[in-house]
N, C-alpha and C positions, 0 to 999 in steps of 0.2 A: 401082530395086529389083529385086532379082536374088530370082526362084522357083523354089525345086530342092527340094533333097531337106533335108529337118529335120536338124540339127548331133545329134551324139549328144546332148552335154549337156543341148539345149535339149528335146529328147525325154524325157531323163530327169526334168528337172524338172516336165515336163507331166504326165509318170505320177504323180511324187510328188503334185503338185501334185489333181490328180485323187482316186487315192488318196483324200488325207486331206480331201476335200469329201466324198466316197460315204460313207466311214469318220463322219464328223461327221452328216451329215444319217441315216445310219442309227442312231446312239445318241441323237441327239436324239428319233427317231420309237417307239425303242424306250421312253426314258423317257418320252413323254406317253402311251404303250398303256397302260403302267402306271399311272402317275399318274389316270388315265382309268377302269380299276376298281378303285382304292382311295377313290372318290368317294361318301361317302355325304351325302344331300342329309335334312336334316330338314323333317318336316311335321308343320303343327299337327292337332288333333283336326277344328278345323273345316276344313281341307283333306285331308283321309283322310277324312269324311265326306261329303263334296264329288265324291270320286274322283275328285280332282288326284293322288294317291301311286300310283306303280306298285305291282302287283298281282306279288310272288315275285320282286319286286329289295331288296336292301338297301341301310335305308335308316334313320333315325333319329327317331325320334316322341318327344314331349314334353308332358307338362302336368301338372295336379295330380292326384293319386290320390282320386277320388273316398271319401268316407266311408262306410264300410259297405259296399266295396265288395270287399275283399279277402277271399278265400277261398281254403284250403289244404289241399291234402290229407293226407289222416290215414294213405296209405301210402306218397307217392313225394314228394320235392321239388316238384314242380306247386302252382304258385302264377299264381289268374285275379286280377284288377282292371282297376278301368275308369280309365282316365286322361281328364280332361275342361281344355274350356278354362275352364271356369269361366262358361261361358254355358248354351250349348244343345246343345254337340257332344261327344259323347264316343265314346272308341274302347274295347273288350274287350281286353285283351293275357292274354297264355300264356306264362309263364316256368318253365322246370325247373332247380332250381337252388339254390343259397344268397343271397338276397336282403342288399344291404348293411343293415347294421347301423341305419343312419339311413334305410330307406326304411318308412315311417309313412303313414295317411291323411292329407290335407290337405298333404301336402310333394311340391314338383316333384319332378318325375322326366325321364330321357331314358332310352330302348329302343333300343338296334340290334338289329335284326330284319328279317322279312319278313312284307309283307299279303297273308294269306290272301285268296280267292276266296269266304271266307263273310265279310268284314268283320272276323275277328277278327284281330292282330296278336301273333304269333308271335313273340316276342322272345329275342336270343341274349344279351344283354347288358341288364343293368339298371344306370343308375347315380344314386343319387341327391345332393341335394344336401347340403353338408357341416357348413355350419353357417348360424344365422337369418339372415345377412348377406349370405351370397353365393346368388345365384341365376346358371343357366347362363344365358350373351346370347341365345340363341334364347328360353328362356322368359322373361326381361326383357322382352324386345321384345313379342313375343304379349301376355303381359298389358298391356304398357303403350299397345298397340294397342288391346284389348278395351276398356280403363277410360277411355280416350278417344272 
């Protein structure tokens, strides 16, 4: 085996070669940064009560709209309710906003928002659900856990 000096070509393919590893592992790292805060993680009432939910991250909360809970104001879109699991936990949420058409007491709901430092839940987004059939898999599960 003969050790000298590297053939041009084989140089060059090294750099390619290089190159498009550097090039690959930095779009890969670039798409999981991303991927990484577009993560929103949902918690039930009983774990926001709990202080399992980060405190000013976003993130997505769920449960039924308690009865006689909703209250609205008489001069700004602000809209308070409680969302509960249907046990013993319930969270306060703050929406400013136009609420869907189908969000009612007694009907699931999911929030994307952020938990205040007073326990209230500050919501950017309210969605409820659309007709008596369907329910979201997160509130599926939660109640089918609770009633077990």
């Amino acid at each position: 085996m003969k050790f000298g000096k590297m053939k041009v070509h084989r140089r060059n393919r090294l750099l390619i070669l290089g190159f498009i590893l550097l090039s690959s592992g930095v779009a890969v790292s670039l798409a999981m940064m991303a991927l990484d805060e577009n993560i929103n993680l949902f918690y039930e009432p009983e774990q926001i009560v709990k202080g399992e939910a980060p405190i000013g991250e976003l993130i997505r909360a769920g449960g039924m709209v308690k009865a006689g809970s909703v209250s609205r104001s008489k001069t700004d879109l602000k809209v308070n309710f409680v969302i509960t699991d249907m046990q013993a936990s319930e969270v306060s949420m703050l929406y400013e906003g136009v609420l869907p058409d189908l969000f009612r007491e007694g009907q699931g709901v999911i929030a994307k928002g952020r938990l205040g430092s007073n326990g209230t839940f500050v919501a950017e987004e309210v969605l409820a659900k659309h007709d008596e059939n369907y329910m979201a898999p997160e509130l599926k599960q939660m109640m089918e856990s609770k009633s077990s």
